[in-house]
DRENSELO-28193 format. One record per atom (N, C-alpha, C): atom name; x, y, z. Coordinates in nm, 4 decimals, always signed. Example, Ala and Ser with C-alpha at 12.3 -4.5 7.8 and 13.67 -1.06 7.14 Angstrom:
# DRENSELO-28193
node roba N u +1.3190 v -0.5690 w +0.7800
node roba CA u +1.2300 v -0.4500 w +0.7800
node roba C u +1.3200 v -0.3300 w +0.7800
node roba N u +1.2850 v -0.2250 w +0.7080
node roba CA u +1.3670 v -0.1060 w +0.7140
node roba C u +1.2900 v +0.0030 w +0.7870
END
This chain:
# DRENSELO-28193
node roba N u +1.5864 v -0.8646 w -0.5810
node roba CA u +1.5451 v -0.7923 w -0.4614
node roba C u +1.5066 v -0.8956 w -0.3546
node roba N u +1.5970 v -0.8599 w -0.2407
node roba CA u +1.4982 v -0.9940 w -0.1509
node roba C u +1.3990 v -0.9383 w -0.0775
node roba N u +1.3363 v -1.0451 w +0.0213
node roba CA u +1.1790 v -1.0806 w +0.0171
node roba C u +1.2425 v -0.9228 w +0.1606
node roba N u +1.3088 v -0.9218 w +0.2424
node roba CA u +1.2612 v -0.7960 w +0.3340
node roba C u +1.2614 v -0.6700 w +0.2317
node roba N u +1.3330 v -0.6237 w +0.1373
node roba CA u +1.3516 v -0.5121 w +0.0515
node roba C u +1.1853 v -0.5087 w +0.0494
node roba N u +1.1350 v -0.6117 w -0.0586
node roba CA u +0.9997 v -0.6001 w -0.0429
node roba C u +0.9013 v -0.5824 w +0.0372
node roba N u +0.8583 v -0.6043 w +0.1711
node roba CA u +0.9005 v -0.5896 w +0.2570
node roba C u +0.9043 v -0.4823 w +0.3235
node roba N u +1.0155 v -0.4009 w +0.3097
node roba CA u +1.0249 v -0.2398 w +0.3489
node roba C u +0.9540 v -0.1261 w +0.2705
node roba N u +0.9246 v -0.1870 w +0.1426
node roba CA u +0.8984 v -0.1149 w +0.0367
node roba C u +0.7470 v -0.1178 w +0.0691
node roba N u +0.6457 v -0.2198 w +0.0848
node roba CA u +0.5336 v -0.1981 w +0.0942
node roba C u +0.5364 v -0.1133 w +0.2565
node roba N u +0.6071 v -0.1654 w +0.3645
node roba CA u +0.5942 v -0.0513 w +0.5191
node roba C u +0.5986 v +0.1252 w +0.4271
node roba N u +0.7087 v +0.0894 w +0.3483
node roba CA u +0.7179 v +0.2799 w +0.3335
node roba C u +0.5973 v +0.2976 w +0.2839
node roba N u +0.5071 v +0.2192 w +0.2066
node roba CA u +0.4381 v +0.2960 w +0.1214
node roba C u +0.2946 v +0.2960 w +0.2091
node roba N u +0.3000 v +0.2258 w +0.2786
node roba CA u +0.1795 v +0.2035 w +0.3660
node roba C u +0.1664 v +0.2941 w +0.4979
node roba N u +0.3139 v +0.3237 w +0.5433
node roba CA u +0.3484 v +0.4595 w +0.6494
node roba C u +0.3043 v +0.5545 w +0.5388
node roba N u +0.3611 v +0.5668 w +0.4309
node roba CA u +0.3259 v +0.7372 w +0.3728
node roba C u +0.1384 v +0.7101 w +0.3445
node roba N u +0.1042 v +0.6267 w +0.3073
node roba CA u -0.0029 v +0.6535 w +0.3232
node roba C u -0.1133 v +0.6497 w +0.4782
node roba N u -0.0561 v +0.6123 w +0.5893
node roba CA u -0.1011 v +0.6637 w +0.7225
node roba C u -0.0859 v +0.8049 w +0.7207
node roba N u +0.0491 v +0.8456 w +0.6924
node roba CA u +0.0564 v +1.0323 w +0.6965
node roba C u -0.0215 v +1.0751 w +0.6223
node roba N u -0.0757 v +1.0538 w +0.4900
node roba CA u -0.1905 v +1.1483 w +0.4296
node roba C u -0.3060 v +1.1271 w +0.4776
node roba N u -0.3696 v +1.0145 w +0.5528
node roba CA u -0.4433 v +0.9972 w +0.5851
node roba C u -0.4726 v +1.1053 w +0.7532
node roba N u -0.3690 v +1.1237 w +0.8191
node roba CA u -0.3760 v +1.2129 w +0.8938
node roba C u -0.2850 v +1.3295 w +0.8893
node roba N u -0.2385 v +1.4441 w +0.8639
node roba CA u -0.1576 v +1.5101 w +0.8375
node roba C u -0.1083 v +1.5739 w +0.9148
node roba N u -0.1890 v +1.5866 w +1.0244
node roba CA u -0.1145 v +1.6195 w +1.1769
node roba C u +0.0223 v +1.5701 w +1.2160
node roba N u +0.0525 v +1.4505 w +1.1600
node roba CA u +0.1546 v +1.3968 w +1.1823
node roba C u +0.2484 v +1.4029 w +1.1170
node roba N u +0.2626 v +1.4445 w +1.0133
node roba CA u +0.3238 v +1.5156 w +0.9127
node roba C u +0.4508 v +1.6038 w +0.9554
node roba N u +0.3879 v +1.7170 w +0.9859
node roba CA u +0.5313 v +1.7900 w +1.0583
node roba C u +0.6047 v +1.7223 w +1.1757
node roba N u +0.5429 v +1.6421 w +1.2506
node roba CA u +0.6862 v +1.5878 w +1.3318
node roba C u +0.7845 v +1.5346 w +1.2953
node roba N u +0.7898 v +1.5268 w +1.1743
node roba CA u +0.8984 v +1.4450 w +1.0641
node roba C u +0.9870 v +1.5473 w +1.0414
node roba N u +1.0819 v +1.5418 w +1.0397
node roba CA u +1.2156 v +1.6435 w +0.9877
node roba C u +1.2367 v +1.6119 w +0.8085
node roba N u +1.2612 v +1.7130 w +0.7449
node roba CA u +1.2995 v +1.6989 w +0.6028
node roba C u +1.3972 v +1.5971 w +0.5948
node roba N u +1.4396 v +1.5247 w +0.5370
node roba CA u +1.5331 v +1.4268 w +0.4518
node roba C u +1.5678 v +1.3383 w +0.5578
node roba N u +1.4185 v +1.2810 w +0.6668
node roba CA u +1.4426 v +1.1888 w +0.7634
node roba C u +1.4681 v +1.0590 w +0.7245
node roba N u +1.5669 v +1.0012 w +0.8373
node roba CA u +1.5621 v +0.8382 w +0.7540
node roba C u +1.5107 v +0.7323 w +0.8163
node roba N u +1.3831 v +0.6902 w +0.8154
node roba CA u +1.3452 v +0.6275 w +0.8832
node roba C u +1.3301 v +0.4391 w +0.8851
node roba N u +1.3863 v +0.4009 w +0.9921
node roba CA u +1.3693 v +0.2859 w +1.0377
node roba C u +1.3068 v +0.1927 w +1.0768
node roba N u +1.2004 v +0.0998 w +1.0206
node roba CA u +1.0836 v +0.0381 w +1.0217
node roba C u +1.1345 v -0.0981 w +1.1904
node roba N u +1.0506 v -0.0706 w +1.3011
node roba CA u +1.0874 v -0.2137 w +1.3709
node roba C u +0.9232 v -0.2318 w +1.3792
node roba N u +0.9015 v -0.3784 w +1.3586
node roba CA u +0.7973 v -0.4529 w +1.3148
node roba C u +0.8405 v -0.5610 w +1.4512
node roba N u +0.6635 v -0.5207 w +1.5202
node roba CA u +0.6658 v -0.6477 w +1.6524
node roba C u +0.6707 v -0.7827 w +1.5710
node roba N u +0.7253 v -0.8761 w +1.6467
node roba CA u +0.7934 v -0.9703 w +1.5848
node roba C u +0.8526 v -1.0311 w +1.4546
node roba N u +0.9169 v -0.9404 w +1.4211
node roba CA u +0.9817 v -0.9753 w +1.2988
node roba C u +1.1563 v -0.9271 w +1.3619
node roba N u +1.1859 v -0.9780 w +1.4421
node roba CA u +1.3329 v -0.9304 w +1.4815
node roba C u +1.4549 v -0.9957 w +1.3729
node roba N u +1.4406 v -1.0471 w +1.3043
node roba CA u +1.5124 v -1.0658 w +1.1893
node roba C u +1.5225 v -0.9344 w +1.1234
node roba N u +1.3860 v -0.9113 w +1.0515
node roba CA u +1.3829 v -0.8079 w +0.9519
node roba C u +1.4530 v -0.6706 w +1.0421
node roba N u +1.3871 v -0.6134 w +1.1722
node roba CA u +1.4424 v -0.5213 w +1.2618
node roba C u +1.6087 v -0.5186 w +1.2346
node roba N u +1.6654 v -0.6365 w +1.2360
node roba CA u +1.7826 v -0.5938 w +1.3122
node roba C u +1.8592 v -0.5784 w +1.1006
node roba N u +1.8021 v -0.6519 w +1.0133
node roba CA u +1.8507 v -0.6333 w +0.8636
node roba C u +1.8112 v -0.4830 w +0.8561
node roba N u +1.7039 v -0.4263 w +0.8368
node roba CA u +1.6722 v -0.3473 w +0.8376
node roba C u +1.7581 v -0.1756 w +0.8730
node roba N u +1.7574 v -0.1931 w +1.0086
node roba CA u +1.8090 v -0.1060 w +1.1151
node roba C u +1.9856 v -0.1261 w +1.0521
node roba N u +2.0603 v -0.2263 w +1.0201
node roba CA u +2.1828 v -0.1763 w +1.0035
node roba C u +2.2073 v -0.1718 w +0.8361
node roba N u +2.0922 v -0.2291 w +0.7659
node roba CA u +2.1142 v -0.1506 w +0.6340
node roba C u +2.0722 v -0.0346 w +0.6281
node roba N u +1.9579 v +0.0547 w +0.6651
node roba CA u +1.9491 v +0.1942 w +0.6855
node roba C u +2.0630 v +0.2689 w +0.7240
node roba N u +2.0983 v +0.2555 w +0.8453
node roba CA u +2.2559 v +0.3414 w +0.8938
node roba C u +2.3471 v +0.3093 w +0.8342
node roba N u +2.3471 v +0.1814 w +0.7374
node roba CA u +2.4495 v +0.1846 w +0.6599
node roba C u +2.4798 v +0.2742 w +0.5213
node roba N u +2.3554 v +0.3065 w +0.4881
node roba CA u +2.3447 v +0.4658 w +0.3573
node roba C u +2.2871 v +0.5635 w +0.4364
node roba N u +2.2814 v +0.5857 w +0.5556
node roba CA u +2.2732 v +0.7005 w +0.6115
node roba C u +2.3365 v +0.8594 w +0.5807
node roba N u +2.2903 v +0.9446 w +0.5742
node roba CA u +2.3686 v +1.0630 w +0.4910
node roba C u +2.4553 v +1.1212 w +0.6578
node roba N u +2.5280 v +1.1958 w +0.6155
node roba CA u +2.6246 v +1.2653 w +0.7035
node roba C u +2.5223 v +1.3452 w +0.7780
node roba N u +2.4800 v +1.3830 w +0.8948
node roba CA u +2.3938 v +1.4759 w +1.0061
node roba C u +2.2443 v +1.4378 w +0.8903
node roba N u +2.1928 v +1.3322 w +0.8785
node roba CA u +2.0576 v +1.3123 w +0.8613
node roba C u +2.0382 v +1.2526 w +0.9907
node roba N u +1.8826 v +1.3190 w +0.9872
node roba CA u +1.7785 v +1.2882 w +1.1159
node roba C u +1.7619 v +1.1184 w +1.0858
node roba N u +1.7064 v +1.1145 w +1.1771
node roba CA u +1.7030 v +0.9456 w +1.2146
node roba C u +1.5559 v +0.9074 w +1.2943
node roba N u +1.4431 v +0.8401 w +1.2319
node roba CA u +1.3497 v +0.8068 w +1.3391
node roba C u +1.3005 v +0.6502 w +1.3229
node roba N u +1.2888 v +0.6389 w +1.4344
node roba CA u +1.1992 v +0.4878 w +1.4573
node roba C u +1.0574 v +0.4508 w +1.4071
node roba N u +0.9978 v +0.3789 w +1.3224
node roba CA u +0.8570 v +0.3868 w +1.3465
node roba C u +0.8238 v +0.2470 w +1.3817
node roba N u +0.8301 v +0.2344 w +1.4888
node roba CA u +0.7200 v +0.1010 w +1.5475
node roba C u +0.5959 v +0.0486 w +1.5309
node roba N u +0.6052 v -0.0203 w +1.4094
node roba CA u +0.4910 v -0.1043 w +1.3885
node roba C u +0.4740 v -0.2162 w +1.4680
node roba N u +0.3187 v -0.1871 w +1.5672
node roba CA u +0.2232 v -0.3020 w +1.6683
node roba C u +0.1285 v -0.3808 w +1.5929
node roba N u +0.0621 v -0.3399 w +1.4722
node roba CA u -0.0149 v -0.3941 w +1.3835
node roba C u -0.0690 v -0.3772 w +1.2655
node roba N u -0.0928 v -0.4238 w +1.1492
node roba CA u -0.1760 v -0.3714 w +1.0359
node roba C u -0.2950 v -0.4555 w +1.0106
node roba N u -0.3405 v -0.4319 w +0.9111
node roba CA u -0.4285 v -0.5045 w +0.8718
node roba C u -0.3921 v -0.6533 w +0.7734
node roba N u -0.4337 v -0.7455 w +0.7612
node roba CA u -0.3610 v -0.8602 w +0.7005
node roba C u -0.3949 v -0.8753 w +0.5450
node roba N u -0.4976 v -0.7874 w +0.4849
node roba CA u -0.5675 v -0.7738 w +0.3227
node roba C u -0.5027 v -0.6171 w +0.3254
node roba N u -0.5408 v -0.6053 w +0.1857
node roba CA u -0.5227 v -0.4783 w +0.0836
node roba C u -0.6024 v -0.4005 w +0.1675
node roba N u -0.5667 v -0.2772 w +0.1845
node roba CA u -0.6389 v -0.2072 w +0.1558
node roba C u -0.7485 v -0.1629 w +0.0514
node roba N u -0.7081 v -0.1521 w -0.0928
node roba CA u -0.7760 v -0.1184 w -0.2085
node roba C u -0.8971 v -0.2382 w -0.2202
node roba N u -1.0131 v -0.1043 w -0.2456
node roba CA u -1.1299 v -0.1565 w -0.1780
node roba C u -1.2392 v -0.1662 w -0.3581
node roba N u -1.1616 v -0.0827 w -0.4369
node roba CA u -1.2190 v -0.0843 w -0.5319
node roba C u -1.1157 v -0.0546 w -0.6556
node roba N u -1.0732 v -0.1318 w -0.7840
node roba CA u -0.9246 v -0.0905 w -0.8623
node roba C u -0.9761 v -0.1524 w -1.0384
node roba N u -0.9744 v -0.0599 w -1.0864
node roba CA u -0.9676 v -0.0892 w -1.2381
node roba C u -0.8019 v -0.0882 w -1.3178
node roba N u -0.7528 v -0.1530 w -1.3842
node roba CA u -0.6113 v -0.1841 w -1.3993
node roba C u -0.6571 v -0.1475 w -1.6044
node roba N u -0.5715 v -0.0160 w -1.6326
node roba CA u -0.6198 v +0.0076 w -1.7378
node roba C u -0.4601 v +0.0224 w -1.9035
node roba N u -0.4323 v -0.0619 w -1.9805
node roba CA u -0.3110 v -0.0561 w -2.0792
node roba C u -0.1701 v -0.1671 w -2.0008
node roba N u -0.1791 v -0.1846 w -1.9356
node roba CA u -0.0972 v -0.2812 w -1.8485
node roba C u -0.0517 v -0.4131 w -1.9294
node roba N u +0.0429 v -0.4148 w -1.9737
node roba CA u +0.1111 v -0.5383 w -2.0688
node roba C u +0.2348 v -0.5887 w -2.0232
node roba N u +0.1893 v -0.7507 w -1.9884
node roba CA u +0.3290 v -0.8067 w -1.9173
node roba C u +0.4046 v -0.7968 w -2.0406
node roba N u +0.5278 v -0.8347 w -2.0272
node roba CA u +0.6616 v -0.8139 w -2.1489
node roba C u +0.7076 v -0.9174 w -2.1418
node roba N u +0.7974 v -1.0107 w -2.1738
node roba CA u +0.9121 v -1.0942 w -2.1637
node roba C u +1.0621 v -1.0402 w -2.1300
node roba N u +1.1063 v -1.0553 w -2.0870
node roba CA u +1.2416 v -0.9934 w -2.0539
node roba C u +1.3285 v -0.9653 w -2.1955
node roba N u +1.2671 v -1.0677 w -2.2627
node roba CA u +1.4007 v -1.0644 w -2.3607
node roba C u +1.3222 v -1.0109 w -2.5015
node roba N u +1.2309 v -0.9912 w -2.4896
node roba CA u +1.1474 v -0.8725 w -2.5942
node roba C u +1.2169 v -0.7603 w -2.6293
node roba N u +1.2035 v -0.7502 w -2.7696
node roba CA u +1.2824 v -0.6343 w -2.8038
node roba C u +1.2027 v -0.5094 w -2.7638
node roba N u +1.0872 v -0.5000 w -2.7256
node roba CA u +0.9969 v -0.3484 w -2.6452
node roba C u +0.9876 v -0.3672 w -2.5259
node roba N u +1.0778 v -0.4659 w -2.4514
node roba CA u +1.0929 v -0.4734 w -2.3043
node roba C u +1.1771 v -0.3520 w -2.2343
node roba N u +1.1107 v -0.2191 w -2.1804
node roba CA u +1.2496 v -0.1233 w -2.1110
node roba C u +1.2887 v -0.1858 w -1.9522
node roba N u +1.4288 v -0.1617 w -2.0011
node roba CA u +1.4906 v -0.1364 w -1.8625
node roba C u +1.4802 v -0.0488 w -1.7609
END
């Protein structure tokens, strides 16, 4: 996975958690929207980003922008107990795929 995948993956999860945090915002979203992360200065990632999205774009899916101006630079998680969690070896025979 490269480092923007990662990357996009923490924006989605950090946008869906702005929407629960306010839910007002919620319905301006169309069902099975596909949304496009542009991040102030990161015009690399913007422009990877923006044409790998439209590139699995579904046939008449909605399409929105979300413009990220800033976040915070730490975790959020303010308090975390980590409970049965066992690294594996790859090549372990109880390693799943």
């Amino acid at each position: 996975m490269s480092d923007y995948s990662k990357f996009t993956a923490m924006l989605a999860s950090e946008f869906h958690r702005y929407l629960m945090e306010d839910e007002k915002r919620t319905p301006k979203l169309p069902e099975n929207v596909l949304l496009i992360f542009e991040v102030d200065g990161e015009d690399d990632f913007n422009r990877w980003h923006k044409e790998m999205s439209l590139r699995n774009k579904e046939a008449d899916q909605p399409v929105a922008y979300v413009h990220l101006k800033k976040w915070r630079l730490h975790s959020s998680i303010e308090d975390m107990t980590l409970v049965g969690a066992i690294a594996q070896k790859e090549n372990s025979p109880h390693a799943k795929c």
